[in-house]
GUVONU-402887 format. One record per residue (C-alpha): residue number from 0; x, y, z. Coordinates in nm, 3 decimals, decimal comma, padded with zeros to 5 digits. Example, Ala and Ser with C-alpha at 12.3 -4.5 7.8 and 13.67 -1.06 7.14 Angstrom:
// GUVONU-402887
<site bagu="0" east="01,230" north="-00,450" up="00,780"/>
<site bagu="1" east="01,367" north="-00,106" up="00,714"/>
//
This chain:
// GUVONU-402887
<site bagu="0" east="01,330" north="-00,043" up="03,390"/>
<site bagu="1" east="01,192" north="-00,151" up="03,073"/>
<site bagu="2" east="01,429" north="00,012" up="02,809"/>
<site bagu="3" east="01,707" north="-00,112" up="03,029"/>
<site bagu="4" east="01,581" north="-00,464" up="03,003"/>
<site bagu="5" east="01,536" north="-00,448" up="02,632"/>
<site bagu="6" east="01,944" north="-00,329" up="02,593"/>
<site bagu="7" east="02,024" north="-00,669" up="02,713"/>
<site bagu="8" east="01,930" north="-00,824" up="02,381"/>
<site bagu="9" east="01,856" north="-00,870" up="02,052"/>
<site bagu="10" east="01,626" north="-01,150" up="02,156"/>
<site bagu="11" east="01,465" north="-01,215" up="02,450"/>
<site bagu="12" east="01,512" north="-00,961" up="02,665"/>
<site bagu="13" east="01,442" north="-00,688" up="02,350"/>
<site bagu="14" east="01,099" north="-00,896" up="02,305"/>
<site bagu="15" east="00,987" north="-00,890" up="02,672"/>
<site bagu="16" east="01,106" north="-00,580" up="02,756"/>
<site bagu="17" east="00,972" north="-00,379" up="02,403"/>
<site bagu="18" east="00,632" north="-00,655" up="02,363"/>
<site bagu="19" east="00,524" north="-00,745" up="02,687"/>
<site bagu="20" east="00,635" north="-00,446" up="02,965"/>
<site bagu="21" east="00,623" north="-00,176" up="02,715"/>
<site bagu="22" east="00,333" north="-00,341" up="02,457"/>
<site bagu="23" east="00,083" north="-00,464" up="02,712"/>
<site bagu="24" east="00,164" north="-00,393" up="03,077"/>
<site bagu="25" east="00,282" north="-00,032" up="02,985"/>
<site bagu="26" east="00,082" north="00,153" up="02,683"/>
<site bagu="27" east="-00,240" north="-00,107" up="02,689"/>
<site bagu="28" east="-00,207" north="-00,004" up="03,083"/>
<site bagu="29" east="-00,181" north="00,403" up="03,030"/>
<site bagu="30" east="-00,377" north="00,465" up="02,658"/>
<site bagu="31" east="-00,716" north="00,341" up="02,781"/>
<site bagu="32" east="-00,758" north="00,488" up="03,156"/>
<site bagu="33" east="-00,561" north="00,787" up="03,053"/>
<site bagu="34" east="-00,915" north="00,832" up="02,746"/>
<site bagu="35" east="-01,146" north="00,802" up="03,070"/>
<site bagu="36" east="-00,935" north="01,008" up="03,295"/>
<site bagu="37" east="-00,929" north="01,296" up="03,075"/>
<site bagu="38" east="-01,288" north="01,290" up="02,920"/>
<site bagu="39" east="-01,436" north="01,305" up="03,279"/>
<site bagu="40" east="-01,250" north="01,645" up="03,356"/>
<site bagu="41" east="-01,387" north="01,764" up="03,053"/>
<site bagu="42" east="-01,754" north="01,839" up="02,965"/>
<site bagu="43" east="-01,806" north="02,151" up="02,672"/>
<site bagu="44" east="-01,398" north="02,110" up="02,539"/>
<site bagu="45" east="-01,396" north="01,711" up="02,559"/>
<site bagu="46" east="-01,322" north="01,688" up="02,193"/>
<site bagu="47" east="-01,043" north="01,930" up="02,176"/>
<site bagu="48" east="-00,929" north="01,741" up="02,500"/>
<site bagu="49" east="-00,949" north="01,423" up="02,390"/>
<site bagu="50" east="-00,766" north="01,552" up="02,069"/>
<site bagu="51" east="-00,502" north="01,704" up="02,236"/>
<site bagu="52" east="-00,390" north="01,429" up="02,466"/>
<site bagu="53" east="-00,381" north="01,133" up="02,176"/>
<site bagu="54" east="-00,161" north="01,381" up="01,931"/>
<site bagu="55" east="00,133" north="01,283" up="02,144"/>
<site bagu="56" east="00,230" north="00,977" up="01,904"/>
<site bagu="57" east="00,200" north="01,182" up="01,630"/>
<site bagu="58" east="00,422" north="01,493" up="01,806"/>
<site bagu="59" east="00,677" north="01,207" up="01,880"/>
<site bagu="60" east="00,693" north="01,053" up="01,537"/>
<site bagu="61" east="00,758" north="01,344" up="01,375"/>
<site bagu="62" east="01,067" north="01,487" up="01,623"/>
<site bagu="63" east="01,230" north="01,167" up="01,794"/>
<site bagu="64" east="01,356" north="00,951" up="01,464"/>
<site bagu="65" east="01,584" north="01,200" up="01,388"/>
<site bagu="66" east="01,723" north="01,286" up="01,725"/>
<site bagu="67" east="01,785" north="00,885" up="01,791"/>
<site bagu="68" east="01,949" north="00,879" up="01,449"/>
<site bagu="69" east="02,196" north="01,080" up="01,535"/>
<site bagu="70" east="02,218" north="00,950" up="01,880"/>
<site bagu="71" east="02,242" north="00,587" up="01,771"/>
<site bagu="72" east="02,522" north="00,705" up="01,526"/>
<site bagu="73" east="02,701" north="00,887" up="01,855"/>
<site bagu="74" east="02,650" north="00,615" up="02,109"/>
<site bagu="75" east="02,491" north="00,299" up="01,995"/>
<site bagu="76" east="02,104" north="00,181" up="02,031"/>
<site bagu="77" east="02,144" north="00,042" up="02,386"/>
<site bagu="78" east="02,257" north="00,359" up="02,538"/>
<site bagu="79" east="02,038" north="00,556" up="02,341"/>
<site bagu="80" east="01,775" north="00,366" up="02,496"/>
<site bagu="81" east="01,924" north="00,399" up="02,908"/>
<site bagu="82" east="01,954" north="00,810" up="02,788"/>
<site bagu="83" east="01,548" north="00,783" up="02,652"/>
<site bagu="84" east="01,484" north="00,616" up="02,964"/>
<site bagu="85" east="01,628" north="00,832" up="03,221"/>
<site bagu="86" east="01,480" north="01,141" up="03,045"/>
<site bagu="87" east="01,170" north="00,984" up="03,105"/>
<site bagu="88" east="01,233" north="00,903" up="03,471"/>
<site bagu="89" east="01,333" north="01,245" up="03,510"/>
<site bagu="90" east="01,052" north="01,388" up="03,381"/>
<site bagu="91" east="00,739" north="01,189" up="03,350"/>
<site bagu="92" east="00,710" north="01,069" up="03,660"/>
<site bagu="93" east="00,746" north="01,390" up="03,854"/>
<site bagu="94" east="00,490" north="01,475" up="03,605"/>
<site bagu="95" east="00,247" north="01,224" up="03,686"/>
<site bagu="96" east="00,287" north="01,303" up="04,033"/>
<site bagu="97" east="00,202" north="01,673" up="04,037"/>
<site bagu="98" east="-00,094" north="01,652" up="03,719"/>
<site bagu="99" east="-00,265" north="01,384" up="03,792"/>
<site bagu="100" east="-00,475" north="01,391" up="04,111"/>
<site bagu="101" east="-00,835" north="01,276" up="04,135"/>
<site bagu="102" east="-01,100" north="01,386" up="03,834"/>
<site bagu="103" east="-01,393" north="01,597" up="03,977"/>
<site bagu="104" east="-01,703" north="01,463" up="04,049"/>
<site bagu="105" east="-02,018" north="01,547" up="03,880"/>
<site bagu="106" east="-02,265" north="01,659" up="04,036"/>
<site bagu="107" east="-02,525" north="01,458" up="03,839"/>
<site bagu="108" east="-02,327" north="01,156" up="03,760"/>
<site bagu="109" east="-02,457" north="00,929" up="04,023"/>
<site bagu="110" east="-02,831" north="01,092" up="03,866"/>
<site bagu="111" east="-02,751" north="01,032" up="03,512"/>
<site bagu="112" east="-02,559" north="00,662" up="03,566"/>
<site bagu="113" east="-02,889" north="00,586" up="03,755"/>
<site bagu="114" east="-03,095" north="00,697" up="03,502"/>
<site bagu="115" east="-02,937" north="00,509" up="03,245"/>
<site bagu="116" east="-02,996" north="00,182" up="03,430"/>
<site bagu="117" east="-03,362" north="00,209" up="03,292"/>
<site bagu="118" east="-03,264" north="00,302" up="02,937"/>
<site bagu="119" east="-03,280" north="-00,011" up="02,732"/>
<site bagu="120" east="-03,243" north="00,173" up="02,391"/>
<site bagu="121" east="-02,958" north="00,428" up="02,270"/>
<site bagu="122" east="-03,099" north="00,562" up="01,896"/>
<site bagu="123" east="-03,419" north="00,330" up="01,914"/>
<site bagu="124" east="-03,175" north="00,080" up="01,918"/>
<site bagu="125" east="-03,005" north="-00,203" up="02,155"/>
<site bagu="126" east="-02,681" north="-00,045" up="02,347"/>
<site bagu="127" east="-02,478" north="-00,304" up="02,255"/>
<site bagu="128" east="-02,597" north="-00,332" up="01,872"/>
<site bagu="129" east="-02,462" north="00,001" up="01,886"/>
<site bagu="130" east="-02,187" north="-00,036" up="02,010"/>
<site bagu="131" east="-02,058" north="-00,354" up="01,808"/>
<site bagu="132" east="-02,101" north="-00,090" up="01,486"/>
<site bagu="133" east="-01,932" north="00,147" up="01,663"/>
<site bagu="134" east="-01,648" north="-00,123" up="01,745"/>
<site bagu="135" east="-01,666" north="-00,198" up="01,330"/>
<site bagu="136" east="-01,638" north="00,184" up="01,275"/>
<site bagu="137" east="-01,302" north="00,250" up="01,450"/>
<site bagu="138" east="-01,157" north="-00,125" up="01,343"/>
<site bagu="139" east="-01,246" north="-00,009" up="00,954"/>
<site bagu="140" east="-01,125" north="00,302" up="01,002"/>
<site bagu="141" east="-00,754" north="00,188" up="01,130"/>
<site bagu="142" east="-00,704" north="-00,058" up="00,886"/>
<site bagu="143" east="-00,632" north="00,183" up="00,671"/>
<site bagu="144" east="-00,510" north="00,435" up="00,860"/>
<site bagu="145" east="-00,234" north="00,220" up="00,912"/>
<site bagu="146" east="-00,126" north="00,132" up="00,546"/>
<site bagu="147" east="00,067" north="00,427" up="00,481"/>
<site bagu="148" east="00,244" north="00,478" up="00,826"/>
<site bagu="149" east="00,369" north="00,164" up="00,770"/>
<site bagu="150" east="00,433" north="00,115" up="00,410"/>
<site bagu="151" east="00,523" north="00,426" up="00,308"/>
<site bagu="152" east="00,878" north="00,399" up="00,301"/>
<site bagu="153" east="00,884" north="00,102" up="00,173"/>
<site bagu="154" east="00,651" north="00,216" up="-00,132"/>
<site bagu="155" east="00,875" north="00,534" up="-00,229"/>
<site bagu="156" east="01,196" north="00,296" up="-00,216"/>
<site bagu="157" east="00,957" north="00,034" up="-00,463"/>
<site bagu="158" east="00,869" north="00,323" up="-00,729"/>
<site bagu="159" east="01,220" north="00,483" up="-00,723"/>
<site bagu="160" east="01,239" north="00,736" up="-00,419"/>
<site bagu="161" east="01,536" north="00,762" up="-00,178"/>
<site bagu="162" east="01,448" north="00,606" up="00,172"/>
<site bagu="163" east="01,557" north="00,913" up="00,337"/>
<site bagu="164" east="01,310" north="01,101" up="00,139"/>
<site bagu="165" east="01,018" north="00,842" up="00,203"/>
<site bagu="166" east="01,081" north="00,874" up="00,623"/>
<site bagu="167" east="01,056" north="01,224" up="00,561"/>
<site bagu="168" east="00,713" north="01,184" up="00,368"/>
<site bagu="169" east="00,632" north="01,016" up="00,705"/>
<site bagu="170" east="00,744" north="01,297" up="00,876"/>
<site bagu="171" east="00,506" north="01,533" up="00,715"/>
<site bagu="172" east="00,275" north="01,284" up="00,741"/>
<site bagu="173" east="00,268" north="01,269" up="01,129"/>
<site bagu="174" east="00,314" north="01,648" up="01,176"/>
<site bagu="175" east="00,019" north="01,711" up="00,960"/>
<site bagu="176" east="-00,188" north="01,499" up="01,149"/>
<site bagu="177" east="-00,066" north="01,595" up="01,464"/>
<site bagu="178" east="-00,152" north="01,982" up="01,396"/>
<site bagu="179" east="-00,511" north="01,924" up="01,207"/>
<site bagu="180" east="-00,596" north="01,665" up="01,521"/>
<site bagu="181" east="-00,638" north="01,987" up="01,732"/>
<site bagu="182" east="-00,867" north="02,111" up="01,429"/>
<site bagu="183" east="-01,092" north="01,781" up="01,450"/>
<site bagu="184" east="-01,114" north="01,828" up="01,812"/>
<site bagu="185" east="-01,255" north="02,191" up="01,798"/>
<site bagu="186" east="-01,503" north="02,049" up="01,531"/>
<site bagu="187" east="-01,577" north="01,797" up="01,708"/>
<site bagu="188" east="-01,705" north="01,977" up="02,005"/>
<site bagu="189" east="-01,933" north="02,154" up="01,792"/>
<site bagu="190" east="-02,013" north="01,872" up="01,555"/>
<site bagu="191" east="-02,050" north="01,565" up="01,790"/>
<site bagu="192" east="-01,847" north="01,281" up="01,746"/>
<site bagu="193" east="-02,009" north="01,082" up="01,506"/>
<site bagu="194" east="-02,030" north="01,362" up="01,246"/>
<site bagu="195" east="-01,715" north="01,456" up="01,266"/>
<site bagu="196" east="-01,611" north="01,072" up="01,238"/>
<site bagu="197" east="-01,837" north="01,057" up="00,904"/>
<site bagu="198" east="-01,613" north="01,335" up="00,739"/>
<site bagu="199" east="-01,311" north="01,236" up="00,856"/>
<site bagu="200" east="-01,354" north="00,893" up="00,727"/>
<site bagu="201" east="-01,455" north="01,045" up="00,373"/>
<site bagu="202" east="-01,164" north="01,304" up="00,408"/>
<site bagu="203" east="-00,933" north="00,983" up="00,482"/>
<site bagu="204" east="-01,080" north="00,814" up="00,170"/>
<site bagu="205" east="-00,999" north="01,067" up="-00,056"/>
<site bagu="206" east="-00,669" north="01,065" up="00,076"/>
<site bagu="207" east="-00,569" north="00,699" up="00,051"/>
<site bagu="208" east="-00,690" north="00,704" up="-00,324"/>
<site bagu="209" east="-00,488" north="00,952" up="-00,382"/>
<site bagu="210" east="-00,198" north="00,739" up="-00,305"/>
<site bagu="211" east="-00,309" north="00,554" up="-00,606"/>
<site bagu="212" east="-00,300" north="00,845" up="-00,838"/>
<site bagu="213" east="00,090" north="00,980" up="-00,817"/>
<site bagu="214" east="00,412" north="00,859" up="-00,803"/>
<site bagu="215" east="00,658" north="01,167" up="-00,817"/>
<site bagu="216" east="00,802" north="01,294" up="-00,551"/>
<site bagu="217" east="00,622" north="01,664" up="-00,469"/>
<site bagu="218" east="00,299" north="01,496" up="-00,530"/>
<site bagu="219" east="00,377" north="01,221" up="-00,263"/>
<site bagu="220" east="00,456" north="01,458" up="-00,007"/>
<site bagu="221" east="00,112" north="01,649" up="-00,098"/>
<site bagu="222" east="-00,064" north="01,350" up="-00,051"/>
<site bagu="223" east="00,116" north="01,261" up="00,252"/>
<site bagu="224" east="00,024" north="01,594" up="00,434"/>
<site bagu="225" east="-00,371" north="01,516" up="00,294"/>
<site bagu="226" east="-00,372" north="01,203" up="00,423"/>
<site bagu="227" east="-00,254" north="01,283" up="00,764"/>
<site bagu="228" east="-00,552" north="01,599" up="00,759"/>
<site bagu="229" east="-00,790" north="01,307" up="00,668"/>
<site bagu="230" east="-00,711" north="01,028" up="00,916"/>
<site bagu="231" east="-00,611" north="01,242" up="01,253"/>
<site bagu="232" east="-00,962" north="01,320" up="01,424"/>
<site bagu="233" east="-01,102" north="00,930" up="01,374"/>
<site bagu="234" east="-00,998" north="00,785" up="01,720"/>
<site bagu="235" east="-01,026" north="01,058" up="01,901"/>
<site bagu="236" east="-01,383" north="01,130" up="01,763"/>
<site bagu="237" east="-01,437" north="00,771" up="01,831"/>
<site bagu="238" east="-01,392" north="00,782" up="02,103"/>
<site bagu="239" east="-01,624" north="01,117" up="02,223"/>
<site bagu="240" east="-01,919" north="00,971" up="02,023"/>
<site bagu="241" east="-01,885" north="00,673" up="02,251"/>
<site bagu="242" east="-01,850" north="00,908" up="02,599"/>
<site bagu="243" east="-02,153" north="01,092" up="02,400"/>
<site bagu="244" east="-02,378" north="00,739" up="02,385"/>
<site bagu="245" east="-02,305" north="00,547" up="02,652"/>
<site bagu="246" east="-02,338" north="00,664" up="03,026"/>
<site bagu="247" east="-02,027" north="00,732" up="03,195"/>
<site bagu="248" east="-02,041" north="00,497" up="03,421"/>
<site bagu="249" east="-01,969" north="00,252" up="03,100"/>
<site bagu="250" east="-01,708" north="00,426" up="03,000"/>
<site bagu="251" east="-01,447" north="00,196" up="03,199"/>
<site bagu="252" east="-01,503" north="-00,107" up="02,986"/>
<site bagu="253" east="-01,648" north="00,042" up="02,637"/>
<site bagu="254" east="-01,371" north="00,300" up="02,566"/>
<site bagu="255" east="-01,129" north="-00,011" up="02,609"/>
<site bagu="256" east="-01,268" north="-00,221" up="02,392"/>
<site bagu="257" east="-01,294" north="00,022" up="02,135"/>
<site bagu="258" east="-00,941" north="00,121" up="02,181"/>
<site bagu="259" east="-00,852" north="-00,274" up="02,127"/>
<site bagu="260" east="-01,056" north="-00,298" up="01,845"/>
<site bagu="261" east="-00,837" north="-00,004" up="01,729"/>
<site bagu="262" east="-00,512" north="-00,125" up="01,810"/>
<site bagu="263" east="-00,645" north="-00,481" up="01,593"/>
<site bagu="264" east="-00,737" north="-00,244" up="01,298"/>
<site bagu="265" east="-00,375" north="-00,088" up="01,293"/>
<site bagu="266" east="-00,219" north="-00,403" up="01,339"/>
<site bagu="267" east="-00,436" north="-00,589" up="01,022"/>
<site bagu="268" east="-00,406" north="-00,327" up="00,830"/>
<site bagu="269" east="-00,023" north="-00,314" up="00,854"/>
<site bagu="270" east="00,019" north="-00,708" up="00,782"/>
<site bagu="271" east="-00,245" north="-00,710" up="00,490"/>
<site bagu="272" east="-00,031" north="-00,437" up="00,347"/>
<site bagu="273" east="00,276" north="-00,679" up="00,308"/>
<site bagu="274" east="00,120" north="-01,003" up="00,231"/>
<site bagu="275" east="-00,040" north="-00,857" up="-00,108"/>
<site bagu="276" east="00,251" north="-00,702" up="-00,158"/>
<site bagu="277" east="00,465" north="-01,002" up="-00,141"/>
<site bagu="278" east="00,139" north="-01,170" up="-00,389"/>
<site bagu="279" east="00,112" north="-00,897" up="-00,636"/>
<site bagu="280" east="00,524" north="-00,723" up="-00,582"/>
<site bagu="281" east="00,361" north="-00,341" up="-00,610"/>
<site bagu="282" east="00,199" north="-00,151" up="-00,363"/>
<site bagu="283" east="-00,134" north="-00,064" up="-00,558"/>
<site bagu="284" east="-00,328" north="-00,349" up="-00,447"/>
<site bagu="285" east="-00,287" north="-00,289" up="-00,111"/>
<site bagu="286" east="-00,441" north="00,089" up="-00,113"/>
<site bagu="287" east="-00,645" north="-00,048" up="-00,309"/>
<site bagu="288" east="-00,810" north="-00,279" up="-00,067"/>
<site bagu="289" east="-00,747" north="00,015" up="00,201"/>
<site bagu="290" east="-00,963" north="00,275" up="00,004"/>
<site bagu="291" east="-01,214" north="-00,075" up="-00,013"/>
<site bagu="292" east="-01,230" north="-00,101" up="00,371"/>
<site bagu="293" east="-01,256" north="00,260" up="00,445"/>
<site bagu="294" east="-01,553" north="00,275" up="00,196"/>
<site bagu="295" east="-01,689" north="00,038" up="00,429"/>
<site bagu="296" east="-01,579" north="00,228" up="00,719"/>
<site bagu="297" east="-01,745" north="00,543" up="00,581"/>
<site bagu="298" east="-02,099" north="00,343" up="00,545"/>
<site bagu="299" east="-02,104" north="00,232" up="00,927"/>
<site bagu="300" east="-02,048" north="00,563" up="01,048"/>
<site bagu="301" east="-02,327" north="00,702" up="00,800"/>
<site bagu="302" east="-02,559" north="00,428" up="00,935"/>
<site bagu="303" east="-02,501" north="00,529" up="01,273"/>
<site bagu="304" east="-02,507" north="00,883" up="01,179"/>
<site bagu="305" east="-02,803" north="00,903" up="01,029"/>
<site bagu="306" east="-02,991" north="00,699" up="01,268"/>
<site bagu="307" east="-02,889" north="00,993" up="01,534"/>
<site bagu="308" east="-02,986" north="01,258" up="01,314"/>
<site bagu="309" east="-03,372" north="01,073" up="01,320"/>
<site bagu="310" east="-03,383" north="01,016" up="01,661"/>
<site bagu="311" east="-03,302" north="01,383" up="01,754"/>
<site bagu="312" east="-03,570" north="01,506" up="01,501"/>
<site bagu="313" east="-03,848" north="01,271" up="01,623"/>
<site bagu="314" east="-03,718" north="01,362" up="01,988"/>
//
């Protein structure tokens, strides 16, 4: 219903259908419940599950551009979009149907949510103190997650690269992190989630700064490929040290949050991306500030990390 609103435009329809049904009312109302949903069938796997299930964007990044290319090129962008939408009529829905029936019930859920009623600490410190780092960690880390997914192109056309090879930097990009997500996940479930979230923000470091380093095409696409090892496992890890934290019966409003705060990163770290590159008219200041912020990003999650690693010696 959505995609066919949005063919009735370029304006108004294309903005309500695309920002509010398919922005708000449709991803903000499936990305957050479908976290919860998933991480309460899951228990000694969560990580790889978690993993798994938010490697979908990725997966799509890197296989439908070129497929609506060509279809745009065959039949235009508004019935490009009725095809996209009847394939997912067709499919997702009977999907939904069949897949997703009640989670199970813990045994000792209703034990452990009472429990946690009485616990007034998590780490020796306040829950919500806690929290509002964690809520810094996966803002920090996003804001520069997002600089090259969204710059990229742009940056190889600015130093001399075709556009067509930039989109396939993306490319590579997106199916790197898609594949090494499923690695973070597995290491996660051994790891926890806030170790693995202190490597993979020093892995996505490295990577960003290495954007600063080359300008030729073969070492672009290396870097590319890095990056998208660094940056994958950060939500989803995230996102497990939170279900590992906080009692489950929080997980309806916490996970949420810290999915908004992620979605906020993205979107900052996107904008700030342009607007020093319309001040400065080159792209280094703006990794620049991104290899500043996930500095920053690394330090939270070390704070957090090695408070956890006292507690569960003293404990």
């Amino acid at each position: 219903m959505t995609l066919a609103l949005s063919t009735l435009g370029p304006s108004v329809p294309l903005f309500v259908g695309h920002g509010l049904f398919i922005g708000v009312l449709g991803l903000g109302g499936i990305n957050a419940p479908f976290y919860i949903y998933v991480s309460r069938w899951f228990d000694r796997r969560r990580g790889s599950a978690l993993a798994l299930i938010s490697s979908g964007s990725f997966l799509a990044g890197a296989i439908w551009p070129s497929i609506f290319e060509r279809a745009i090129v065959y039949a235009g962008w508004r019935h490009t979009m009725l095809y996209y939408a009847v394939l997912e009529f067709l499919i997702i829905v009977p999907a939904a149907a069949i897949v997703l029936g009640p989670p199970p019930e813990s045994p000792h859920r209703v034990l452990r949510t009472s429990a946690a009623r009485g616990v007034t600490t998590i780490m020796g410190w306040p829950p919500n103190l806690v929290f509002a780092l964690q809520a810094c960690a996966i803002f920090t880390c996003c804001v520069p997650m997002s600089l090259p997914q969204a710059h990229l192109v742009a940056f190889c056309s600015d130093i001399g690269i075709s556009p067509a090879h930039g989109a396939a930097m993306l490319s590579v990009l997106l199916g790197t992190a898609f594949l090494s997500r499923q690695v973070w996940g597995v290491l996660s479930d051994r790891l926890g989630g806030l170790y693995t979230m202190l490597v993979g923000s020093a892995c996505q470091t490295v990577g960003l700064a290495a954007f600063l380093l080359t300008q030729n095409e073969f070492g672009l696409f290396t870097v590319s490929a890095a990056f998208g090892f660094g940056f994958s496992g950060l939500v989803p890890a995230n996102i497990l040290a939170s279900r590992e934290l906080f009692p489950v019966g929080e997980a309806y409003w916490r996970i949420p949050t810290l999915l908004l705060f992620s979605g906020a990163g993205m979107a900052t770290g996107g904008w700030i991306g342009g607007v020093l590159y319309d001040y400065f008219g080159y792209y280094a200041p703006a990794f620049a500030a991104g290899v500043g912020v996930s500095m920053i990003n690394f330090m939270i999650i070390g704070t957090l990390a090695f408070r956890r690693s006292q507690t569960l010696a003293t404990a």
